[in-house]
Every structure is written in C-alpha cells, then in structure tokens.
C-alpha positions as CSV (number, residue, x, y, z in Angstrom):
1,X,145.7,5.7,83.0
2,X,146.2,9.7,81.9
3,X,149.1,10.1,79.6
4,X,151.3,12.9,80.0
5,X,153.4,15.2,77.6
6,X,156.4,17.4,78.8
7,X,156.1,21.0,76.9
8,X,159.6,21.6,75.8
9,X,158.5,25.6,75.2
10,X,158.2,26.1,79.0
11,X,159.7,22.8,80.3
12,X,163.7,22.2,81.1
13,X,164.4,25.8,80.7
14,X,168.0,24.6,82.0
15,X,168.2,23.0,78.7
16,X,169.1,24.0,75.2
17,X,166.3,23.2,73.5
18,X,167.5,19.8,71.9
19,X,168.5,18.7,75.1
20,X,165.5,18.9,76.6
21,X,163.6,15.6,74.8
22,X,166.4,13.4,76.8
23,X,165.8,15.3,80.2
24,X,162.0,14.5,79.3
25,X,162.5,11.0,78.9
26,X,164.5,10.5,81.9
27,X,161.3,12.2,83.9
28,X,159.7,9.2,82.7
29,X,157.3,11.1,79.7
30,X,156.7,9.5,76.6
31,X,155.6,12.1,74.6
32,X,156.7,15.8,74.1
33,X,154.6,18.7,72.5
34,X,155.8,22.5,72.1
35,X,154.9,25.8,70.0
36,X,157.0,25.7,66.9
37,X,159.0,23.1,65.3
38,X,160.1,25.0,62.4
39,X,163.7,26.8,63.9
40,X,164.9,23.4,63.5
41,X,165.2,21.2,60.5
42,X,162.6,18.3,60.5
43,X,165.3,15.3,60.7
44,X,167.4,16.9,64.1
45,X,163.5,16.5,65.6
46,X,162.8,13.6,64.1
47,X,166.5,12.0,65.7
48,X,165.5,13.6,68.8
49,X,162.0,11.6,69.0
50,X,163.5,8.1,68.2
51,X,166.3,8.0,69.6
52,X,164.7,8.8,73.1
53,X,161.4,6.6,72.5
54,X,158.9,9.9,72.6
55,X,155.8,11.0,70.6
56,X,154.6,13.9,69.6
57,X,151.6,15.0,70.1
58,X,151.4,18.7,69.1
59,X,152.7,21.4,67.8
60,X,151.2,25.0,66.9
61,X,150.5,26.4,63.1
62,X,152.9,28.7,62.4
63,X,151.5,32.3,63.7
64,X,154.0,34.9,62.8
65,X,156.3,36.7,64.1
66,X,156.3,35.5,67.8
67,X,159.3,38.4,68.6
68,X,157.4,41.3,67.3
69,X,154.6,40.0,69.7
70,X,151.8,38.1,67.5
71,X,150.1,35.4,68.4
72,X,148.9,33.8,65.4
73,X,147.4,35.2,61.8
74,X,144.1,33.5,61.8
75,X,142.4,36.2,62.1
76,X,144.1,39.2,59.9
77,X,142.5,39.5,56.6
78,X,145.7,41.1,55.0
79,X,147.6,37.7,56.0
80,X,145.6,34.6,54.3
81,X,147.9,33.6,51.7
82,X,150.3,33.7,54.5
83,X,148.0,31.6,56.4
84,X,147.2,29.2,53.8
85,X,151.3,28.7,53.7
86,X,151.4,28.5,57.0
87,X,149.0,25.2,57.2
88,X,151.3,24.0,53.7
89,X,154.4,23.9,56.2
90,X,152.7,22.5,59.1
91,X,151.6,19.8,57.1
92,X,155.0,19.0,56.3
93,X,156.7,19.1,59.6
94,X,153.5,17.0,61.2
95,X,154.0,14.5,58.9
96,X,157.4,14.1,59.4
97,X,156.9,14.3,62.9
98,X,154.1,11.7,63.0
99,X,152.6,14.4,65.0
100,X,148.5,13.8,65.2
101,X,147.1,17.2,65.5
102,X,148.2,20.6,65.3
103,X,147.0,24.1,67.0
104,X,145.9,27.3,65.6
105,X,146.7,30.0,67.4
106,X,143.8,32.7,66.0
107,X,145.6,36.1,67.2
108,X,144.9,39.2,67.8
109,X,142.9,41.0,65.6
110,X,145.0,45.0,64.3
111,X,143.1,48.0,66.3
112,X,139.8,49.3,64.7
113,X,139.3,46.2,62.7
114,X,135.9,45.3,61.6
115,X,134.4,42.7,63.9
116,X,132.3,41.3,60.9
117,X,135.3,40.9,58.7
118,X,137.5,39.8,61.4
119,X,134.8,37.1,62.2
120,X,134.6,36.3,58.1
121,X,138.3,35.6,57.7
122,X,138.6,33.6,60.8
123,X,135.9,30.7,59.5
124,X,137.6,31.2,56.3
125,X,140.9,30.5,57.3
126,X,139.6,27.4,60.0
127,X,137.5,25.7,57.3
128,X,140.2,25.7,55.0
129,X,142.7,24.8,57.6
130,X,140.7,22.1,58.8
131,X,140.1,20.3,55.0
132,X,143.9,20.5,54.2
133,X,144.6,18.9,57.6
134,X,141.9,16.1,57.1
135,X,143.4,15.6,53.6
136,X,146.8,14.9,55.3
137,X,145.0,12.8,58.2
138,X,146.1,15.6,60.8
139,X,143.7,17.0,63.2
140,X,143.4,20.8,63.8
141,X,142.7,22.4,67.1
142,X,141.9,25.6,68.6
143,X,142.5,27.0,71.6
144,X,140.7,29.7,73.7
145,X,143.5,32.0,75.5
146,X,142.9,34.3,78.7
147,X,143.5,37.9,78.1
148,X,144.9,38.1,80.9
149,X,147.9,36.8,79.2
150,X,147.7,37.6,75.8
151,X,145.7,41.0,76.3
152,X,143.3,41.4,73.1
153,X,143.9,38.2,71.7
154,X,139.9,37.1,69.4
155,X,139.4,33.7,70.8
156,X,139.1,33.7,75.0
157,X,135.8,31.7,75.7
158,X,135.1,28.2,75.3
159,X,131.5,28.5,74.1
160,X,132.9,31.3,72.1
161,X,135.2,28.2,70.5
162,X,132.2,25.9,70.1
163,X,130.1,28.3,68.0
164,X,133.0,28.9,65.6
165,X,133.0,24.8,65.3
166,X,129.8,24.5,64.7
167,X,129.4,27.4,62.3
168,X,132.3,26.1,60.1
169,X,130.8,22.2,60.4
170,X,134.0,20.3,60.1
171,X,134.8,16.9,61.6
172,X,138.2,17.9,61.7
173,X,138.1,20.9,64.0
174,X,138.6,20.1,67.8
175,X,139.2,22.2,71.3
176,X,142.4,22.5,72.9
177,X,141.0,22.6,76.7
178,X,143.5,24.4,79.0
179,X,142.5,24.4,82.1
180,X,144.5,27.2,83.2
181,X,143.4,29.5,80.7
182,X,139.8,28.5,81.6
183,X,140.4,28.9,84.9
184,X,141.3,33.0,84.6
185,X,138.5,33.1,81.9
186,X,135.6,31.4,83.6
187,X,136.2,28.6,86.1
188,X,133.6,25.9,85.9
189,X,136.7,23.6,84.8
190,X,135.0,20.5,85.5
191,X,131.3,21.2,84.2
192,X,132.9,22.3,81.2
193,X,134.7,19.4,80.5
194,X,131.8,17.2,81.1
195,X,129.4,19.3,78.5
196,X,132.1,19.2,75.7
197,X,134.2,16.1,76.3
198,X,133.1,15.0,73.0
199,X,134.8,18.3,71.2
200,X,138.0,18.0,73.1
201,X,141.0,16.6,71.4
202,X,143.9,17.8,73.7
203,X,143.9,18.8,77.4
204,X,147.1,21.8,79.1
205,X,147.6,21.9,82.1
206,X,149.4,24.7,85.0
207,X,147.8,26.3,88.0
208,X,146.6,29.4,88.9
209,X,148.6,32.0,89.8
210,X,151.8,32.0,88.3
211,X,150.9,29.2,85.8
212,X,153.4,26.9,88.1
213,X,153.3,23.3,88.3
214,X,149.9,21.6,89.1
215,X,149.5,21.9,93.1
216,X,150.5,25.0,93.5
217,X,147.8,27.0,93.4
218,X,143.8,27.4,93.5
219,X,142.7,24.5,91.3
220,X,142.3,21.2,92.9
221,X,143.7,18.6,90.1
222,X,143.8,15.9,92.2
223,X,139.7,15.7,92.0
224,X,140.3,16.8,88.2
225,X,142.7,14.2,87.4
226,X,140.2,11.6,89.0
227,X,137.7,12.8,87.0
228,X,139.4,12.3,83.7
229,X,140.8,9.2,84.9
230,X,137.5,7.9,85.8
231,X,135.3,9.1,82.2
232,X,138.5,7.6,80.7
233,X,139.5,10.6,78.7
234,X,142.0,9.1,76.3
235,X,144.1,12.0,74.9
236,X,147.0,13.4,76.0
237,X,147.4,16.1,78.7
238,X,150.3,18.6,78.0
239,X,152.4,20.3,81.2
240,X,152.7,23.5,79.7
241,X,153.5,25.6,82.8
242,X,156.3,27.8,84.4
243,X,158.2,25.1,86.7
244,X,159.2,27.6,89.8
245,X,162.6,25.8,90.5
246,X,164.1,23.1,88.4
247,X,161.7,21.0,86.0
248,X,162.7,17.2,87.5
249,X,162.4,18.8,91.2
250,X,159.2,19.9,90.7
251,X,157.4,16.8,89.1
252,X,156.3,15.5,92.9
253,X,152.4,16.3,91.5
254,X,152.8,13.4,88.9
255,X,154.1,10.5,91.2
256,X,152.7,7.9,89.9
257,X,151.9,8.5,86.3
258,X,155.7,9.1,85.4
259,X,158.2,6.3,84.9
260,X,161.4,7.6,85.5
261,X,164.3,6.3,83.5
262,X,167.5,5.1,85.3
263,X,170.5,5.7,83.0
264,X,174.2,4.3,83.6
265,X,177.1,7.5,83.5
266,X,177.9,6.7,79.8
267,X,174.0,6.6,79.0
268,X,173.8,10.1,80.6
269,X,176.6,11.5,78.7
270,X,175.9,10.0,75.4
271,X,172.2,11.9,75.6
C-alpha cells in the first residue's frame, strides 16, 4: 500500500500554517513533510505532530535566504561554515521532529563561478553533510530540480545526481525522485525509477503543467502508482503540488489510499 505525505509548503494554502497539520489529518494523511521547519520553535511542531497522530518524513537543510531568491548554499564556496551550521541545526530540529531524512537543496551557483570549484565544494559540503547526518542516524537526500523552475539552479539531472553519489561514496546519501521535475527535465519517469530504485529514498509528486494535483495533466500516475505499488516501493511519496481549487476538493486522485477522519463539531473546533 503507497503511503502518502501532505506538503504543508504548497498544501492548505487556506490555512495558516499551523492549521494546516489538522486539515491534513482530516484528509486522512498520516504523515506531513515541508521546506523549513525553523520559523517555528521545535516544541509548537512537535505539539502539532502528536496531537494529530502524523509523522514526518522530511524537511529541507536550511538554504539561505529563501526571500532574496536562493535555493540552497551547497554549492557557494564563500558559504561552507554557513553550511556546516546549517546541517548543525537540521540535526537538531530532525531529531526533535523524529524526522528520518532531510533534503539538501544544492543552489545556484553566483555568475562566472568556476565550474571546477563549484564542483569541489559541492562533494565537500555533501560528504560532510552526509557523515554528520549518519552520526545522528538521519538520512540526507538530494534532489535534482528543473530549470525550468528554478532557472540556473547546479543539480537538474538524475544521472547528474548519481555521479555526485557515487563520487562522494557515502551510504548515507540518497535521491529525492520527483517526478514532476523529472518529467520537464527528461521524461523516462518510469525506466528511471526502475534503474535507480535502489538509490531512492523519497518520491514528490505533481503533474505537468501547472504542477497541479496528480491527474491533471500529461503524466499517467495511475500506471505509475501501480508500478510502485506492485515493486513494493516502501517510502513515502510527498504531494508537493499547486492544488488548483481547494486542497480537500481536489484529493479525488487519491481515493482509496486516504482515510478520511470524521470529527464531531467540538473536535473540529478544538483543532
């Protein structure tokens, strides 16, 4: 049975942000994932995940300053003791989270930077991220992102992904597989997943275009659903897409792997 997490980042927009692990729960998903935990105080999430029964299954290393527009410091060599902070405070909120694995976001690398160097500090970083995590039982992800999207940011392909692995060795460093990124990138979401299901540690999911809800668009995810179903993929998939009207109302595409949860009035109001 696949296992589904609501992203509270792009999920229950209608929300404040809190409110949105309740609205999650009442959907019927059991575990939650989103960017950044760190705006809030580690015990407000932690209340939040007990006292509505939900795990969490990911959040992102801290990656800068979101606003100004980066997407992770991985790869700036100016930024490593930042970085090496970074994976100090991740560590902390994981753990206090009981959160299993955390993404790094590489970045985007300044304009006119040396491809060599850019290259050095990202193994650099990884391999040091990846034997702090181990240390603190955590795994560490990354997570190849179109550039469509995120226009010049250093990590896009997937084999890209698996050479970086397999130059920095670690047991501890897995792929984040999201199929719509793979989708605008290369396609081949199926083969792909076949060849590397061994490397993948955490599955996204939103169609393609629009990144809406799955069903919306060009990729069939009823046949890849099946397929993961039927290898008996065993990690969690996160719904980190745009819903295009309400979150609940849009949720048709996972009848039957949701349990919605009927409150009573007083339930409703004391969430």
């Amino acid at each position: 049975m696949l296992k589904f997490a609501a992203n509270l980042t792009m999920l229950y927009g209608e929300h404040d942000f809190l409110g949105r692990f309740a609205a999650a729960k009442r959907d019927g998903f059991d575990a939650v994932e989103y960017l950044f935990p760190y705006a809030f105080e580690k015990e407000r999430l932690v209340e939040r995940l007990q006292k509505h029964d939900l795990v969490q299954v990911l959040h992102n290393l801290p990656a800068g300053d979101w606003d100004k527009g980066e997407r992770g410091i991985a790869c700036l060599p100016d930024r490593v003791g930042e970085f090496q902070d970074g994976v100090g405070r991740a560590i902390d909120y994981a753990t206090a989270l009981g959160c299993p694995q955390v993404n790094c976001l590489i970045g985007i690398p300044a304009e006119g930077a040396d491809p060599d160097e850019t290259r050095h500090v990202v193994v650099e970083n990884l391999t040091f991220a990846a034997r702090e995590l181990k240390r603190a039982g955590i795994r560490l992800l990354i997570e190849p992102i179109n550039r469509f999207d995120i226009p010049g940011f250093w990590l896009n392909r997937v084999d890209q992904a698996v050479e970086l692995m397999d130059e920095i060795g670690s047991d501890n460093l897995f792929l984040q597989y999201d199929l719509y990124h793979q989708q605008r990138t290369e396609g081949e979401l199926a083969a792909t997943f076949r060849r590397l299901s061994n490397r993948i540690a955490h599955i996204q999911v939103a169609d393609n275009p629009g990144r809406h809800e799955p069903g919306t668009g060009e990729i069939n995810y009823l046949y890849l659903f099946d397929l993961l179903d039927g290898v008996g993929y065993e990690g969690w998939i996160g719904c980190e897409y745009k819903p295009r009207g309400t979150t609940s109302g849009g949720l048709g595409w996972a009848r039957g792997y949701l349990r919605p949860v009927q409150r009573t009035i007083r339930e409703e109001v004391l969430a």
